[in-house]
PAFIRO-105510 format. One line per 10 residues: their letters; for each residue z, y, x of C-alpha. Coordinates in Angstrom, 1 decimal. Example, Ala and Ser with C-alpha at 12.3 -4.5 7.8 and 13.67 -1.06 7.14 Angstrom:
! PAFIRO-105510
AS = 7.8 -4.5 12.3 | 7.1 -1.1 13.7 .
! end
This chain:
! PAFIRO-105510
XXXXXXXXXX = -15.4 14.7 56.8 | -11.8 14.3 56.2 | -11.3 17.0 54.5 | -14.3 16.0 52.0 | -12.7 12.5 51.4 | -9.1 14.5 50.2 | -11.1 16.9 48.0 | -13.3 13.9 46.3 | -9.9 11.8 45.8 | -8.1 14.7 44.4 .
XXXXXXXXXX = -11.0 15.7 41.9 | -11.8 11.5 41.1 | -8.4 10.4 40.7 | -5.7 13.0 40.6 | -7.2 15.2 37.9 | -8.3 12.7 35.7 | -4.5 11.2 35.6 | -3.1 14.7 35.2 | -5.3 15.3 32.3 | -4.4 11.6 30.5 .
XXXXXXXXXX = -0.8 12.6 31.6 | -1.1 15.6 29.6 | -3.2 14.6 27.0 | -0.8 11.7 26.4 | 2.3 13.3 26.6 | 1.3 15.5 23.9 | 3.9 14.7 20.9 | 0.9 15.2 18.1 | -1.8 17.4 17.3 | -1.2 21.1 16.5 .
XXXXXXXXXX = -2.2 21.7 12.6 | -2.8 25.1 11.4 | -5.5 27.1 9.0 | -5.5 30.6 9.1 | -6.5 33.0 6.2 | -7.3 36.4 5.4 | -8.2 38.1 2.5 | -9.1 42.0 1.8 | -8.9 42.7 -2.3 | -10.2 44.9 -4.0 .
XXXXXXXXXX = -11.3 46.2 -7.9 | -14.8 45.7 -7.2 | -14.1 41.8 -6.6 | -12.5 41.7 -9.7 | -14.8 39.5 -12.7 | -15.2 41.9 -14.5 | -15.4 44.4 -11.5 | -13.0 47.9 -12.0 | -13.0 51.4 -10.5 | -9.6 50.8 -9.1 .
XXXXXXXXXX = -8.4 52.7 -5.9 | -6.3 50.6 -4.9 | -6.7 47.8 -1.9 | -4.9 45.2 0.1 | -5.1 43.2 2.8 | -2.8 39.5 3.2 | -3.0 37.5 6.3 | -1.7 33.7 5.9 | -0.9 30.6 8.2 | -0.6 27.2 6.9 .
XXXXXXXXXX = 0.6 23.9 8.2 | -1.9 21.8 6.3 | -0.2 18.6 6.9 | 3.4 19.9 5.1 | 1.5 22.4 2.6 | 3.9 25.1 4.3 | 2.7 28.6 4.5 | 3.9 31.9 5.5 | 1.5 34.9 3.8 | 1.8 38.3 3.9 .
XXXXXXXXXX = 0.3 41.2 1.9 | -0.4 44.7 1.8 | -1.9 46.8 -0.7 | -2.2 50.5 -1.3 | -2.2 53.0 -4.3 | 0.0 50.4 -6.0 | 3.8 50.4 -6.2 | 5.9 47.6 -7.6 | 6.2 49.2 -11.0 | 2.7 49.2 -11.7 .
XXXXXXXXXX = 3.1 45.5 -11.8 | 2.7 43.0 -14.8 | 4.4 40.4 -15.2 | 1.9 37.4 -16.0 | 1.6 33.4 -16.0 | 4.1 30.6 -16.7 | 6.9 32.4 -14.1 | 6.2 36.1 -14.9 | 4.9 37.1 -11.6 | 2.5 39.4 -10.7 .
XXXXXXXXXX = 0.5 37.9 -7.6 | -1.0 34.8 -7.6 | -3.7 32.6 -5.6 | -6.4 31.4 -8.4 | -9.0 28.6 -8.0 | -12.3 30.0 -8.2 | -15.2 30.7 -6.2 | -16.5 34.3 -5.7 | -17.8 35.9 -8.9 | -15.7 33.6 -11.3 .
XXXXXXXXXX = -12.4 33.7 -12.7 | -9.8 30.5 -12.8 | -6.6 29.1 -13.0 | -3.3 29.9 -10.9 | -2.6 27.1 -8.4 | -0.6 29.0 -5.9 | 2.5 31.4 -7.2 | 3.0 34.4 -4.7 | 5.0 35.9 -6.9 | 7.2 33.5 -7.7 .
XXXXXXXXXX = 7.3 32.0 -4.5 | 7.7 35.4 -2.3 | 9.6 38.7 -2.0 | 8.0 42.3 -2.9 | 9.1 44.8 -0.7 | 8.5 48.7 -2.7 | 7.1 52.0 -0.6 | 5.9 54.9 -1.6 | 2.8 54.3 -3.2 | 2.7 50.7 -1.3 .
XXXXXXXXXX = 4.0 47.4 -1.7 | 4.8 44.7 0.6 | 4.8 41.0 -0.7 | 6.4 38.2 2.2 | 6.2 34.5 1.5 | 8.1 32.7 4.2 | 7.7 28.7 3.9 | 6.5 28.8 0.7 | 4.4 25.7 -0.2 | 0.9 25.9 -0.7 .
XXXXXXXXXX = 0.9 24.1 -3.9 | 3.4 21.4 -6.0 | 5.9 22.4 -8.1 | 6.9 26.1 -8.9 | 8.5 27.0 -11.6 | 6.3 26.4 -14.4 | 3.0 26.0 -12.4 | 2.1 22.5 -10.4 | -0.5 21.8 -8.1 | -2.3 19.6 -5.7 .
XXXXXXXXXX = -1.6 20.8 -3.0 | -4.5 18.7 -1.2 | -6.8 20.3 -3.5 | -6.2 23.4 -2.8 | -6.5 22.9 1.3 | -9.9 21.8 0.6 | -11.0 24.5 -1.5 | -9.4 26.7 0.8 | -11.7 25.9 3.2 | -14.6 25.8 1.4 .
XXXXXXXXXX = -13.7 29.6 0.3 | -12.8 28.7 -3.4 | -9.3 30.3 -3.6 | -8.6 34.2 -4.2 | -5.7 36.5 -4.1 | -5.0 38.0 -7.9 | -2.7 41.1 -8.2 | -1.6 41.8 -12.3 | -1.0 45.4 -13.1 | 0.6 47.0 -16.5 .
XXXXXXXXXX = -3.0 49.1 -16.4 | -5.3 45.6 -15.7 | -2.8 42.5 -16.5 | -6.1 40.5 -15.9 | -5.9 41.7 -12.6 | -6.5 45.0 -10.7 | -7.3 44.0 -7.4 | -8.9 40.6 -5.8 | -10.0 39.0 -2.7 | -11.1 36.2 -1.4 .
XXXXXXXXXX = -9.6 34.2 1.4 | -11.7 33.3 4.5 | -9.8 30.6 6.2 | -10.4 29.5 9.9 | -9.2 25.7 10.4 | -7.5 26.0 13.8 | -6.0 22.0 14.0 | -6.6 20.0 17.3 | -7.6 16.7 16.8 | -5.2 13.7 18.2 .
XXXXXXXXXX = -7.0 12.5 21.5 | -8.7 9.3 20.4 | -8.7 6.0 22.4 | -11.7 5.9 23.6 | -11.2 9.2 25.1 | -8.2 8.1 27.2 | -9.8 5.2 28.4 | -12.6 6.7 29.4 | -10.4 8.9 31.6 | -8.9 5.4 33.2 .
XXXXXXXXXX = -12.3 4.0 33.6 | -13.0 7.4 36.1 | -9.7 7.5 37.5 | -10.2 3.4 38.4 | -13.7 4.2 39.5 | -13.1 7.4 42.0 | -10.5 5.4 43.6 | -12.8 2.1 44.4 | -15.2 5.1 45.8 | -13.3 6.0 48.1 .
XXXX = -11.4 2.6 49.0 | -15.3 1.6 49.3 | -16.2 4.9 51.2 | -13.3 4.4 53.8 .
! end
């Protein structure tokens, strides 16, 4: 019976207060969208018979508009690049849904580094910002979170052979952020910590 009385006050009161401990002594909630996008020609509006494909993989801090992307595409080098838009660069993110063509809102070019292989390229943007000024394009950079995650934005890469763009894909983003605990939520964890330890004050 003693035993049973340790157990109930360990799972009534202890837990409870370890969790608004922890819950509480969290500095803020952890913010982060994750994207991925695999381009090809046949995404491309109108479509072409390029060979050529890539695959970028992005992480955004949506409440500083910082991101880090990466991208890799194949049967492309960087001198079958064009140089296109306000800041001559040849990979951009466009606002559009799939199907439709639109305007450049995020500047990977301009923004990143292109890395050349042998008939690969490798394009790094580390803590770009994921809209705002750059160069001669500007943004809302609020804007484009949202469509983000309603699957409107899509990576454009310009070639000499299709300035238009060669290759395309749409970004699926997964919105990974953790709410802030509310305050109803840690006072409900008071209310049964208080309540498991009248139990057993009650009980003994």
């Amino acid at each position: 019976m003693k035993c049973t009385k340790i157990r109930s006050a360990f799972l009534l009161v202890v837990l409870p207060l370890c969790v608004l401990v922890c819950v509480s002594g969290s500095e803020s909630a952890r913010a982060e969208i994750i994207g991925t996008a695999d381009l090809s020609g046949a995404q491309e509006v109108p479509p072409n018979a390029s060979n050529a494909t890539g695959y970028a993989t992005m992480d955004l801090d949506p409440e500083s508009g910082i991101f880090d992307l990466t991208l890799v595409v194949e049967g492309l080098t960087v001198a079958d690049l064009a140089e296109v838009g306000p800041n001559d660069s040849p990979v951009h993110i466009h606002l559009a849904p799939e199907g439709v063509n639109g305007g450049v809102v995020v500047d990977l070019g301009f923004q990143g580094v292109l890395y050349d292989g042998v008939d690969n390229f490798l394009l790094l943007v580390d803590g770009g910002t994921f809209g705002g000024p750059q160069g001669g394009i500007n943004s809302d950079i609020e804007t484009n979170i949202d469509a983000l995650l309603s699957g409107h934005l899509y990576i454009n890469v310009h070639t000499d052979a299709i300035p238009g763009g060669e290759i395309r894909g749409q970004i699926s983003a997964t919105d990974l952020t953790v709410p802030e605990p509310t305050s109803g939520v840690l006072g409900m964890i008071v209310l049964v910590s208080v309540a498991g330890l009248r139990f057993i004050v009650w009980r003994g």
